[in-house]
Backbone atoms as SQL, in Angstrom:
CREATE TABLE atoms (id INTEGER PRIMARY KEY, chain TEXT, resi INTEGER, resn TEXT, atom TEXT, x REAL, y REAL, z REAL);
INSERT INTO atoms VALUES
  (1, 'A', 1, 'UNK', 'N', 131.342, 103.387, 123.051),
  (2, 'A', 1, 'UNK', 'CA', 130.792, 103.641, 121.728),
  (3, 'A', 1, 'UNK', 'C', 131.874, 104.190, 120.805),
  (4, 'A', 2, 'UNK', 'N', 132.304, 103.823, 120.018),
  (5, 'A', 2, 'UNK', 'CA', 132.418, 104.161, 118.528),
  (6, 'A', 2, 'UNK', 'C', 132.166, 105.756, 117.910),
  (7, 'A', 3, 'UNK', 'N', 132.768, 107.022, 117.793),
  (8, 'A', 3, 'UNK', 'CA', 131.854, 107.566, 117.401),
  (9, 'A', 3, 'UNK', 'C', 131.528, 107.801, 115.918),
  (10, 'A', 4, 'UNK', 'N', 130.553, 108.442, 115.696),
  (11, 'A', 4, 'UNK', 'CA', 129.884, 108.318, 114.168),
  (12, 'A', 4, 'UNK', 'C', 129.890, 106.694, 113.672),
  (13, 'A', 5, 'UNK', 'N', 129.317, 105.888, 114.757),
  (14, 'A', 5, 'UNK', 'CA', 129.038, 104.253, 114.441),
  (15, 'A', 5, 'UNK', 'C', 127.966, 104.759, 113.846),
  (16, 'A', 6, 'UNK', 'N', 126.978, 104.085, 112.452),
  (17, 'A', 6, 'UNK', 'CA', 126.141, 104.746, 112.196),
  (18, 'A', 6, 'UNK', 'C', 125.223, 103.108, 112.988),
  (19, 'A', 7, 'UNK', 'N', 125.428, 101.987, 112.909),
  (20, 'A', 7, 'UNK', 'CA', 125.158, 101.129, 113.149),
  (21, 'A', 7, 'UNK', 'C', 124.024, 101.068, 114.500),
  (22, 'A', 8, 'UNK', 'N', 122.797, 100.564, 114.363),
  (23, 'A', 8, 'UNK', 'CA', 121.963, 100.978, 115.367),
  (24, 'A', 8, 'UNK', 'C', 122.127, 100.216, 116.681),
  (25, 'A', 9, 'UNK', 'N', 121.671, 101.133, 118.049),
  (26, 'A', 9, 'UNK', 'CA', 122.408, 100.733, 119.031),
  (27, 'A', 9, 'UNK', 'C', 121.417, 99.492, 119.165),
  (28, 'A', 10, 'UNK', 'N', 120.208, 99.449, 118.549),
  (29, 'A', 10, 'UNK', 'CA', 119.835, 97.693, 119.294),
  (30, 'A', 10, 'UNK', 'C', 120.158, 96.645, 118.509),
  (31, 'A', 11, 'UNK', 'N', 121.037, 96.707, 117.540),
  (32, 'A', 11, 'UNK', 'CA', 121.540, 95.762, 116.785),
  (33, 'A', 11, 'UNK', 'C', 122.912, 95.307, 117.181),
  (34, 'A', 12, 'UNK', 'N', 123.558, 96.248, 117.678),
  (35, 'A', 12, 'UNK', 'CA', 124.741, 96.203, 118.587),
  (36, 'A', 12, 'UNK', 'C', 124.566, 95.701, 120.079),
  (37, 'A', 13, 'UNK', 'N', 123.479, 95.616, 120.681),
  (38, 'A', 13, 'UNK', 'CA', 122.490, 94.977, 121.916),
  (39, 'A', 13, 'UNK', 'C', 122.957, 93.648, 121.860),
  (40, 'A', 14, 'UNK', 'N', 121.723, 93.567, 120.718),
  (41, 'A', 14, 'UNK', 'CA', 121.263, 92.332, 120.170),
  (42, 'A', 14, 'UNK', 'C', 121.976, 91.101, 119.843),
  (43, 'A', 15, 'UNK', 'N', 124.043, 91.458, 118.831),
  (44, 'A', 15, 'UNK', 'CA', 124.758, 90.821, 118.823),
  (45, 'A', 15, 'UNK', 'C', 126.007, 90.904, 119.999),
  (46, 'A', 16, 'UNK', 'N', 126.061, 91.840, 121.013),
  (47, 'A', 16, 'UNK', 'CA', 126.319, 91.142, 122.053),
  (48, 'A', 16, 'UNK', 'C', 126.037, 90.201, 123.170),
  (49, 'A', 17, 'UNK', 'N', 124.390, 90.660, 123.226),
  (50, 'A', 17, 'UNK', 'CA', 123.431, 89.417, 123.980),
  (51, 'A', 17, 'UNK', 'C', 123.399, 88.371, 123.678),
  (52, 'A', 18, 'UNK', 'N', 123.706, 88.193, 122.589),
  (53, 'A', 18, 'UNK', 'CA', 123.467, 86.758, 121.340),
  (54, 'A', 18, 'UNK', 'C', 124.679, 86.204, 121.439),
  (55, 'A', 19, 'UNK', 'N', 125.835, 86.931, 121.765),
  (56, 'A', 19, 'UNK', 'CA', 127.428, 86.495, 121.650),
  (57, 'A', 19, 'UNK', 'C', 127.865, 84.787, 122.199),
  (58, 'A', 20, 'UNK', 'N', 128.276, 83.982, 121.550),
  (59, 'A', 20, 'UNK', 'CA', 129.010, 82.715, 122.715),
  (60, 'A', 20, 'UNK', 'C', 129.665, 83.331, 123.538),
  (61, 'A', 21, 'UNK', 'N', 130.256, 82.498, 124.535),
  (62, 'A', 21, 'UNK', 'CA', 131.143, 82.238, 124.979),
  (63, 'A', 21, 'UNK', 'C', 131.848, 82.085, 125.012),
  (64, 'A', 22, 'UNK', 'N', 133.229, 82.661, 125.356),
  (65, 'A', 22, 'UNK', 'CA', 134.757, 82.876, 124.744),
  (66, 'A', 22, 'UNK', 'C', 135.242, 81.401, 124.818),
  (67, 'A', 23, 'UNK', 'N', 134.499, 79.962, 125.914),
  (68, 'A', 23, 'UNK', 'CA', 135.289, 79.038, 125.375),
  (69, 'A', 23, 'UNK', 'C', 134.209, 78.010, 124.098),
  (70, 'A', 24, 'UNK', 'N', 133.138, 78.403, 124.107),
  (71, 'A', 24, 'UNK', 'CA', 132.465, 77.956, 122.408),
  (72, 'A', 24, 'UNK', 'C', 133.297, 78.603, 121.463),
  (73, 'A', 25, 'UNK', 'N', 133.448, 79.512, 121.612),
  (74, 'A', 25, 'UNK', 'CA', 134.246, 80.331, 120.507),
  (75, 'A', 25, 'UNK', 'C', 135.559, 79.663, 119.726),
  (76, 'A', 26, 'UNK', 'N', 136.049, 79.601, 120.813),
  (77, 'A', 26, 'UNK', 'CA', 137.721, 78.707, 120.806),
  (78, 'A', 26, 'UNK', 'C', 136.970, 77.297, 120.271),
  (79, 'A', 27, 'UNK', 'N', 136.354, 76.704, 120.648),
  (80, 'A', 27, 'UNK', 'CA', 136.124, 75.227, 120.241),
  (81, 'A', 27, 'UNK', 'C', 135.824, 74.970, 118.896),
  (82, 'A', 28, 'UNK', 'N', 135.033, 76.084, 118.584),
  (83, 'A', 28, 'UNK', 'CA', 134.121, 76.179, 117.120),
  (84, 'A', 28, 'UNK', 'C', 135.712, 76.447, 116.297),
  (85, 'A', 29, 'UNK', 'N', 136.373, 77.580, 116.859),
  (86, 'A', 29, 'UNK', 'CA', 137.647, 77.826, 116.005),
  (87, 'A', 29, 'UNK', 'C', 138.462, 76.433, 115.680),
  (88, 'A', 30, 'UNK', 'N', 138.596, 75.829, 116.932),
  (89, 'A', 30, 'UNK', 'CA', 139.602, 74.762, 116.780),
  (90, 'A', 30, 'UNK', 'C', 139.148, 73.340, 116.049),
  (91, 'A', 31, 'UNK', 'N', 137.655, 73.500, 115.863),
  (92, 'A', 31, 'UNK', 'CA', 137.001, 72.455, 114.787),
  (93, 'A', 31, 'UNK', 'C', 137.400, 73.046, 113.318),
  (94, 'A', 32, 'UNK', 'N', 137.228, 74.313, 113.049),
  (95, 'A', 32, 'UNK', 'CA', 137.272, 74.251, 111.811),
  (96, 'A', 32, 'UNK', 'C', 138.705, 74.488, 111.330),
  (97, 'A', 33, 'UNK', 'N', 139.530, 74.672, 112.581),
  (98, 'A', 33, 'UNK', 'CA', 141.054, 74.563, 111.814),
  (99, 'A', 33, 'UNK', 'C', 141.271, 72.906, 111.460),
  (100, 'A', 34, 'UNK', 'N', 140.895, 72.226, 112.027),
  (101, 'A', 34, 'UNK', 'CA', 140.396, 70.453, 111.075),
  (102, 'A', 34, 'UNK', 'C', 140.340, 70.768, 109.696),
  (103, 'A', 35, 'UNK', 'N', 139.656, 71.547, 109.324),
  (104, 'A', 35, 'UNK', 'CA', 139.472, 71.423, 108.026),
  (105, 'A', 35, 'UNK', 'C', 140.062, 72.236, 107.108),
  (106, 'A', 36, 'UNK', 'N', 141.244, 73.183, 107.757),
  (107, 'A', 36, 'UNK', 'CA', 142.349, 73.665, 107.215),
  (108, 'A', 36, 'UNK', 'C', 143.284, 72.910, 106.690),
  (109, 'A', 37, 'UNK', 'N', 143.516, 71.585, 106.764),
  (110, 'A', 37, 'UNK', 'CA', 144.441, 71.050, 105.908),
  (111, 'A', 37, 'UNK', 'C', 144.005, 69.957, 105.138),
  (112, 'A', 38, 'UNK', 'N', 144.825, 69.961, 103.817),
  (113, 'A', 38, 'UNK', 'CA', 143.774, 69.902, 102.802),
  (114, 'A', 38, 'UNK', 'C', 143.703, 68.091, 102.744),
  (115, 'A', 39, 'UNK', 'N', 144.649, 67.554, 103.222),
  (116, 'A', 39, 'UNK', 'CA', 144.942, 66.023, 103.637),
  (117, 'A', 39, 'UNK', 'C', 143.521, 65.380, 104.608),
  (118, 'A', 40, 'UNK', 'N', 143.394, 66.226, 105.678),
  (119, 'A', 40, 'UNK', 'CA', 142.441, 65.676, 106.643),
  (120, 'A', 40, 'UNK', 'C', 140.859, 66.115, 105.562),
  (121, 'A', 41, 'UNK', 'N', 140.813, 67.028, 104.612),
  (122, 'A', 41, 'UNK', 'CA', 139.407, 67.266, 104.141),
  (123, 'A', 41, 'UNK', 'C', 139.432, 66.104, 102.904),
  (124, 'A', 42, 'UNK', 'N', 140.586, 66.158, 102.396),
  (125, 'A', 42, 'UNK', 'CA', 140.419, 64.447, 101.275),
  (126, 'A', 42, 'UNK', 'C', 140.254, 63.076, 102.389),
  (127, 'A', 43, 'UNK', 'N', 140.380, 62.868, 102.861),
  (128, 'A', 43, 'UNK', 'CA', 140.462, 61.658, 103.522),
  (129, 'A', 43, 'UNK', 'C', 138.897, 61.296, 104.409),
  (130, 'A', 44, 'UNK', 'N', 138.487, 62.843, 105.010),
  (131, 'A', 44, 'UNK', 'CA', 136.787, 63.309, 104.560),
  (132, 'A', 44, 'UNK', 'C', 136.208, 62.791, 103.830),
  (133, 'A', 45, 'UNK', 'N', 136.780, 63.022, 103.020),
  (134, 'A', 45, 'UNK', 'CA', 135.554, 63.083, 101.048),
  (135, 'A', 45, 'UNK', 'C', 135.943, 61.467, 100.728),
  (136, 'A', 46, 'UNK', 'N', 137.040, 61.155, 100.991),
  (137, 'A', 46, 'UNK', 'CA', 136.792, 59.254, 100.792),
  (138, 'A', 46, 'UNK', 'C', 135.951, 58.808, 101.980),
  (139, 'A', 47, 'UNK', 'N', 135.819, 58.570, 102.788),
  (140, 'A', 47, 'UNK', 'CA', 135.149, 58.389, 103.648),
  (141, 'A', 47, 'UNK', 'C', 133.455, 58.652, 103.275),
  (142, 'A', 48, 'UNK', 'N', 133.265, 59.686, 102.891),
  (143, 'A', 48, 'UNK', 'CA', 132.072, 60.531, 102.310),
  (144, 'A', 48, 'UNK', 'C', 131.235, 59.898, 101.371),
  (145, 'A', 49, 'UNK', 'N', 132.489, 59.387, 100.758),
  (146, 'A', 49, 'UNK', 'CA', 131.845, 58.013, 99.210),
  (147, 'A', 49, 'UNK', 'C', 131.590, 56.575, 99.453),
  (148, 'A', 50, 'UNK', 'N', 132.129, 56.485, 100.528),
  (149, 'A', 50, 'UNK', 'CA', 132.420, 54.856, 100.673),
  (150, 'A', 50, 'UNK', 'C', 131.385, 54.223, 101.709),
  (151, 'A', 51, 'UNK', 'N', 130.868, 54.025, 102.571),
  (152, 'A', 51, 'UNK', 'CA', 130.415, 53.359, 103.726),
  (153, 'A', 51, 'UNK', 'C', 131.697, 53.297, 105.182),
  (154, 'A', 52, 'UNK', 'N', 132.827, 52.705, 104.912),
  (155, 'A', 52, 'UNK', 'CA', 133.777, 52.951, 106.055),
  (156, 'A', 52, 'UNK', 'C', 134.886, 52.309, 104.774),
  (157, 'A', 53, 'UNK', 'N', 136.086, 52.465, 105.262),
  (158, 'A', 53, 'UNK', 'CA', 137.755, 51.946, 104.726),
  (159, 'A', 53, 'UNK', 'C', 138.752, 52.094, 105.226),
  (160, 'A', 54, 'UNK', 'N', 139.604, 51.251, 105.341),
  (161, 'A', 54, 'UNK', 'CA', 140.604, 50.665, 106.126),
  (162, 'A', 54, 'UNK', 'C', 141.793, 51.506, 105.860),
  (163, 'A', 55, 'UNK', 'N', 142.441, 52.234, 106.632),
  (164, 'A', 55, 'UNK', 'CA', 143.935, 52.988, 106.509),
  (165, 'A', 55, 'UNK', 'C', 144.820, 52.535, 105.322),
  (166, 'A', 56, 'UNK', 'N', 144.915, 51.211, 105.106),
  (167, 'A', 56, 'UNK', 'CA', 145.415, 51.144, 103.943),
  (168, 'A', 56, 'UNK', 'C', 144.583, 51.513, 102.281),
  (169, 'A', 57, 'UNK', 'N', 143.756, 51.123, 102.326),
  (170, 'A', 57, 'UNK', 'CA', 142.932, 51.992, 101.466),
  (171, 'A', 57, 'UNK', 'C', 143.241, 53.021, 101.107),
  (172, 'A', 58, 'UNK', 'N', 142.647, 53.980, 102.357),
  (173, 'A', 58, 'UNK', 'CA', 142.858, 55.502, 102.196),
  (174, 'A', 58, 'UNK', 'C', 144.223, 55.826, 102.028),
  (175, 'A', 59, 'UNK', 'N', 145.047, 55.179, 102.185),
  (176, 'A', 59, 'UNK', 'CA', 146.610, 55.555, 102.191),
  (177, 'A', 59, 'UNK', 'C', 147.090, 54.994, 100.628),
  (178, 'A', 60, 'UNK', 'N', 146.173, 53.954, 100.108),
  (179, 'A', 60, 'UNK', 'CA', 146.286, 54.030, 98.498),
  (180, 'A', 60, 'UNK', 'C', 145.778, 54.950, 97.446),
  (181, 'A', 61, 'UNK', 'N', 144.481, 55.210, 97.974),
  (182, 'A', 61, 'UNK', 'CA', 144.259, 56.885, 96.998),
  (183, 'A', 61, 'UNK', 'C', 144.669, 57.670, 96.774),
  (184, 'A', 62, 'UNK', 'N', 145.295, 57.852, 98.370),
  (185, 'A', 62, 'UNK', 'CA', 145.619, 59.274, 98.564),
  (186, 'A', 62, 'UNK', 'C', 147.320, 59.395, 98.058),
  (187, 'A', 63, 'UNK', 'N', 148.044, 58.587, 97.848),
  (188, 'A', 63, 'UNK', 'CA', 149.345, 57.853, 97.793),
  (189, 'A', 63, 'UNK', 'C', 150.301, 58.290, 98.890),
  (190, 'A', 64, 'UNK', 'N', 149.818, 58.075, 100.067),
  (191, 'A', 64, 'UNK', 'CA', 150.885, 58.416, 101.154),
  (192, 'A', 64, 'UNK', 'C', 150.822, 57.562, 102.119),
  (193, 'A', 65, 'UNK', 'N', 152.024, 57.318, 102.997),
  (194, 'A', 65, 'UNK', 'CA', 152.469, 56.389, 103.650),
  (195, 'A', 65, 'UNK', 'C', 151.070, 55.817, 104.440),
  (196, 'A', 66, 'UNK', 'N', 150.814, 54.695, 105.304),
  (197, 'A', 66, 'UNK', 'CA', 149.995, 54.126, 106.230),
  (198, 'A', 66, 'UNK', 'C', 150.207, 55.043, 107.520),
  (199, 'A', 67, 'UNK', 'N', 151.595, 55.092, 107.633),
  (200, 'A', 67, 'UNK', 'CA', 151.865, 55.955, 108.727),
  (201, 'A', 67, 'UNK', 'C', 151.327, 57.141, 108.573),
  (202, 'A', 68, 'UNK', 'N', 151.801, 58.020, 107.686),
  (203, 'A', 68, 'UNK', 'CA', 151.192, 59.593, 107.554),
  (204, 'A', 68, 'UNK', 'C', 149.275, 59.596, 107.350),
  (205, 'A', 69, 'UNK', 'N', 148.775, 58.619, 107.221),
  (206, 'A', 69, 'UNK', 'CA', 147.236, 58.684, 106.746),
  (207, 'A', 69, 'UNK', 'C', 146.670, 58.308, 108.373),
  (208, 'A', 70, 'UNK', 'N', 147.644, 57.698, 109.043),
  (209, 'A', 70, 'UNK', 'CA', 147.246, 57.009, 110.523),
  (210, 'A', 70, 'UNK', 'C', 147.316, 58.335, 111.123),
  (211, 'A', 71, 'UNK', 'N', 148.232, 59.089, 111.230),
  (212, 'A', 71, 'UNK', 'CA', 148.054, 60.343, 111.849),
  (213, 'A', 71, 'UNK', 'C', 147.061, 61.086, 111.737),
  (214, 'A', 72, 'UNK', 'N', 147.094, 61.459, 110.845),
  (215, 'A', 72, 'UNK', 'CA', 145.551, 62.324, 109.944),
  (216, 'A', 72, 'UNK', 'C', 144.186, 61.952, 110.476),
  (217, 'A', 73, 'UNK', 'N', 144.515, 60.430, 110.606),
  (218, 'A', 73, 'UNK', 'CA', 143.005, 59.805, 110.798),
  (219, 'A', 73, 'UNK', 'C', 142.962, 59.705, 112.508),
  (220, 'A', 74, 'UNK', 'N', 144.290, 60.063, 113.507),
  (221, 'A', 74, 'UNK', 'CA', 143.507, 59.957, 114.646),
  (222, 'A', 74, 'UNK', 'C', 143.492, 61.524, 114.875),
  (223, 'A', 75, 'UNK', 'N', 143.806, 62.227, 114.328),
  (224, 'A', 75, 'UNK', 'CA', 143.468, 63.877, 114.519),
  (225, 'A', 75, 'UNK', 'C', 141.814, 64.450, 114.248),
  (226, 'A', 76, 'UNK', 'N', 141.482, 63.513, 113.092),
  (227, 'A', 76, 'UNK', 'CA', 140.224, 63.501, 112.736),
  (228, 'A', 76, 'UNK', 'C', 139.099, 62.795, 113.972),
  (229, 'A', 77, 'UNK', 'N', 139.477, 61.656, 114.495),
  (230, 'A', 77, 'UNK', 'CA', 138.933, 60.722, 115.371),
  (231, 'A', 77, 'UNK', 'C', 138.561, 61.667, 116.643),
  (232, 'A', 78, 'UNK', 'N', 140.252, 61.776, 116.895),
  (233, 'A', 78, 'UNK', 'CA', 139.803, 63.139, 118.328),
  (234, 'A', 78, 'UNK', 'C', 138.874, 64.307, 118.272),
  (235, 'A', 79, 'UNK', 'N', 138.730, 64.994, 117.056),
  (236, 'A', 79, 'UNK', 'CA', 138.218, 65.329, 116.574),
  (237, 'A', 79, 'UNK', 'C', 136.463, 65.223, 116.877),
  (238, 'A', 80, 'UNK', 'N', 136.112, 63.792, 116.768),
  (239, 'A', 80, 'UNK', 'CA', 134.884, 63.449, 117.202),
  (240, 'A', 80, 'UNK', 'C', 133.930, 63.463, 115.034),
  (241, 'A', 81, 'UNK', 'N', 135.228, 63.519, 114.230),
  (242, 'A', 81, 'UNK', 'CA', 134.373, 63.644, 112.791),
  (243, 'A', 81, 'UNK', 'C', 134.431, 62.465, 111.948),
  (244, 'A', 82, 'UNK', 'N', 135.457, 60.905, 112.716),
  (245, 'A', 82, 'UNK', 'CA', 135.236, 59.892, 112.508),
  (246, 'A', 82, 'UNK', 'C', 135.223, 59.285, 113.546),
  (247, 'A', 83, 'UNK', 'N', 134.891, 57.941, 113.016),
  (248, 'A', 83, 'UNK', 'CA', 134.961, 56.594, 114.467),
  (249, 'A', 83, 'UNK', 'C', 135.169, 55.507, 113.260),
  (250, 'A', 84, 'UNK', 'N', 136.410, 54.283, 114.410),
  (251, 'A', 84, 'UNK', 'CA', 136.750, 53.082, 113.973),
  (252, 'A', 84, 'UNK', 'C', 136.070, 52.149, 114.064),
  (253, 'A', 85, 'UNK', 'N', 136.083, 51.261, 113.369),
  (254, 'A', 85, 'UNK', 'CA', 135.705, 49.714, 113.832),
  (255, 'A', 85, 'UNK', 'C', 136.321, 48.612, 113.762),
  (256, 'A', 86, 'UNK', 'N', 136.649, 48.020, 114.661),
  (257, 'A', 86, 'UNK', 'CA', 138.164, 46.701, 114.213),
  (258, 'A', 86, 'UNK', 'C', 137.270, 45.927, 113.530),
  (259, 'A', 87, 'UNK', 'N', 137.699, 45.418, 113.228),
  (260, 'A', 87, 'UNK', 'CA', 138.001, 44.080, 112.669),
  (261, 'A', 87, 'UNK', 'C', 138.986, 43.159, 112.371),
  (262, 'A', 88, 'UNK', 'N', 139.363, 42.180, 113.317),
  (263, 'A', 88, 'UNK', 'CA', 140.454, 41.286, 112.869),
  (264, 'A', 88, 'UNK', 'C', 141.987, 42.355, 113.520),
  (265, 'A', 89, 'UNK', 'N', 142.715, 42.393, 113.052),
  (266, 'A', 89, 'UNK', 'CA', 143.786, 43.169, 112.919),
  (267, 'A', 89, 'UNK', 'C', 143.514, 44.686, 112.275),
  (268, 'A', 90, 'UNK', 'N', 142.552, 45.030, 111.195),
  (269, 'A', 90, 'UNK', 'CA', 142.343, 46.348, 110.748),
  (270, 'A', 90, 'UNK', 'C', 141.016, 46.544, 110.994),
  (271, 'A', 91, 'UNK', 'N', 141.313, 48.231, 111.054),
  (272, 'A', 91, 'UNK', 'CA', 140.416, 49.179, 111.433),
  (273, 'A', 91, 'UNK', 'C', 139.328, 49.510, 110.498),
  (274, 'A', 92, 'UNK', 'N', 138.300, 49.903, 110.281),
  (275, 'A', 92, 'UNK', 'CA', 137.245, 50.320, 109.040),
  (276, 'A', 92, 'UNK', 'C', 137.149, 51.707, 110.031),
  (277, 'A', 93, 'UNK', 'N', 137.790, 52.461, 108.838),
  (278, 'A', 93, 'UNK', 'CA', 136.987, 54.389, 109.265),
  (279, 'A', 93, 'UNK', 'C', 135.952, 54.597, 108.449),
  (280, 'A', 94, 'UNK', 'N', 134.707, 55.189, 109.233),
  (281, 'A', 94, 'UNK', 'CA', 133.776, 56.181, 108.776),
  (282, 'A', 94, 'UNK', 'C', 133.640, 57.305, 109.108),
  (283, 'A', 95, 'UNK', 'N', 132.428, 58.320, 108.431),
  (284, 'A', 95, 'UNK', 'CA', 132.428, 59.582, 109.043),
  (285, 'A', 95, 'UNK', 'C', 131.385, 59.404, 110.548),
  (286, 'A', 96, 'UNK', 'N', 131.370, 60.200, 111.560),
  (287, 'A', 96, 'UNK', 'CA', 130.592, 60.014, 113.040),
  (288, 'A', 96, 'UNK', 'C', 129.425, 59.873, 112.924),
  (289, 'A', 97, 'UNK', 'N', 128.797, 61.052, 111.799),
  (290, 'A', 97, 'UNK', 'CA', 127.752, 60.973, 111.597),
  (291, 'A', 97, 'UNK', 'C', 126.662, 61.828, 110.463),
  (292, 'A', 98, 'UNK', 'N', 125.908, 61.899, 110.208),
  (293, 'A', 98, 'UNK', 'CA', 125.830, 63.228, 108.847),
  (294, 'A', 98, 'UNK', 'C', 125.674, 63.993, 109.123),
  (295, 'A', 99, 'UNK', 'N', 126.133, 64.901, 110.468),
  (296, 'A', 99, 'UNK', 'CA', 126.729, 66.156, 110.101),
  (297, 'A', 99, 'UNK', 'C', 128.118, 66.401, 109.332),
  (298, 'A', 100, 'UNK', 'N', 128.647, 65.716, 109.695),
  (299, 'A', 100, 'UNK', 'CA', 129.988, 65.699, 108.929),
  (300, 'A', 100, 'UNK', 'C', 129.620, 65.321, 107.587),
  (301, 'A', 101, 'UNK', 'N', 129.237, 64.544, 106.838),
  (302, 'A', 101, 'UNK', 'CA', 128.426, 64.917, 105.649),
  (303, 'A', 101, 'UNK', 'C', 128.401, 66.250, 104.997),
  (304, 'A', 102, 'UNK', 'N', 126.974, 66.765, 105.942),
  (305, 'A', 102, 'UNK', 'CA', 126.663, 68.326, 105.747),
  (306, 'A', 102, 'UNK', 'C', 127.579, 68.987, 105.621),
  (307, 'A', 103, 'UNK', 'N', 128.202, 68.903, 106.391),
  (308, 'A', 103, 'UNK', 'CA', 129.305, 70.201, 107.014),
  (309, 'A', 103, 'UNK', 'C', 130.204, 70.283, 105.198),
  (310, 'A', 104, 'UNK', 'N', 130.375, 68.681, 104.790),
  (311, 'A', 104, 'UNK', 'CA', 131.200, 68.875, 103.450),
  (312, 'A', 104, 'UNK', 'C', 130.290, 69.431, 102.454),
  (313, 'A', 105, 'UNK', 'N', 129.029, 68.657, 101.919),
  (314, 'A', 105, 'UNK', 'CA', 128.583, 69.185, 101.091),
  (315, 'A', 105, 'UNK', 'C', 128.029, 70.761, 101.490),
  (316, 'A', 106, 'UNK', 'N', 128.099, 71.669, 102.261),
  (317, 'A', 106, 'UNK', 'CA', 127.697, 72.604, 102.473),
  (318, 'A', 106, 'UNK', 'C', 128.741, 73.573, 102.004),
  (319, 'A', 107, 'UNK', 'N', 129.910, 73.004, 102.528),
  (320, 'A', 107, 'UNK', 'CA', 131.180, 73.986, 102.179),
  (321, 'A', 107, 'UNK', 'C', 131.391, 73.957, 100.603),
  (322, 'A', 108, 'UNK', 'N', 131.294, 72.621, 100.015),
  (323, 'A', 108, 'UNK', 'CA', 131.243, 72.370, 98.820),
  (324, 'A', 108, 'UNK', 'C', 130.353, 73.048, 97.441),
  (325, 'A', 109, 'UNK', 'N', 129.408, 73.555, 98.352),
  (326, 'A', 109, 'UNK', 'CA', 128.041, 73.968, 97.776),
  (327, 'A', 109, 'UNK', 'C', 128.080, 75.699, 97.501),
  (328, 'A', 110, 'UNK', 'N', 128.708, 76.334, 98.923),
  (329, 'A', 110, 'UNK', 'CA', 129.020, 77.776, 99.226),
  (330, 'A', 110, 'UNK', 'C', 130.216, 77.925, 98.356),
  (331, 'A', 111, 'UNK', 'N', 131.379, 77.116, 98.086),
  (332, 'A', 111, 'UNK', 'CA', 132.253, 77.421, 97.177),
  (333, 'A', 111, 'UNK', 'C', 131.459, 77.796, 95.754),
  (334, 'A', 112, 'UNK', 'N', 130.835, 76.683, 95.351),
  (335, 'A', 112, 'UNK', 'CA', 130.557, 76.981, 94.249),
  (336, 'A', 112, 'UNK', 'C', 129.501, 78.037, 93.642),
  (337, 'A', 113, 'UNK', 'N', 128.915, 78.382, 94.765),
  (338, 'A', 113, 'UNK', 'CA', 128.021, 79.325, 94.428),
  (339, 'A', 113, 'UNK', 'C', 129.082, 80.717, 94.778),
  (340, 'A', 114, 'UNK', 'N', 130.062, 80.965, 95.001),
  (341, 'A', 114, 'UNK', 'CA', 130.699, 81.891, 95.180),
  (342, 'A', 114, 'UNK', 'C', 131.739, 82.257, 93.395),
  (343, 'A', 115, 'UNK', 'N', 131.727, 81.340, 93.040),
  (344, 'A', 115, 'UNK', 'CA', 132.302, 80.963, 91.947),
  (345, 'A', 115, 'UNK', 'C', 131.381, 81.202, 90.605),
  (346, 'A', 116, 'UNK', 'N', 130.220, 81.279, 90.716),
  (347, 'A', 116, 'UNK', 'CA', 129.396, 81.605, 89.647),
  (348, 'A', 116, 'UNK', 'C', 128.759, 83.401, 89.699);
C-alpha cells in the first residue's frame, strides 16, 4: 500500500482483478504503435475512402516511391489491418475489416472533440 492513497481499497481490487495480461498488454501496445507513424495512418484513410487500390495508386497520392508505400503496406498487412487481392500482376489493398474503420473514425472523432 501506498500510504495516504486516498483511493478506495475496492477500486484498487477491482482494477487489479480486471488487469490483462502482461502479454495482451504488449500486443495491444504493439498494435497501436501501427498507428504511430503518420505514413501507415494516411495510407489507412485512402484505403478508408476507396473500396480497395493498388500500391501504385497509393504511392501516387501519397507521392512516394512504390517501394517505400510496399513496405508500409506489408507492415500494415502483418498487422492483420489490411488484406490483398491479386489480380493479374497487381495487388488491390483494403482495410480487414470495419473495425479498422472504427478504430479511424473514432480516433478522428476523440481528436476533435478534444479540440473544441
Amino acid at each position: 500500500m501506498v500510504p495516504d492513497c486516498k483511493t478506495p481499497t475496492e477500486d484498487i481490487e477491482k482494477a487489479k482483478t480486471n488487469m490483462l495480461a502482461a502479454e495482451s498488454i504488449d500486443d495491444i501496445s504493439s498494435f497501436f504503435a501501427i498507428f504511430g507513424d503518420s505514413t501507415r495512418v494516411r495510407i489507412l484513410w485512402i484505403l478508408d475512402t476507396v473500396d480497395e487500390m493498388c500500391v501504385c495508386g497509393i504511392s501516387e497520392i501519397m507521392g512516394m516511391s512504390v517501394s517505400a508505400v510496399s513496405h508500409q503496406l506489408r507492415i500494415l498487412r502483418d498487422a492483420y489491418l489490411i488484406k490483398g487481392r491479386r489480380d493479374g500482376k497487381n495487388i488491390y489493398y483494403s482495410l480487414c475489416d470495419h473495425h479498422v474503420k472504427q478504430i479511424l473514425e473514432m480516433a478522428s472523432e476523440h481528436l476533435k472533440e478534444g479540440r473544441e
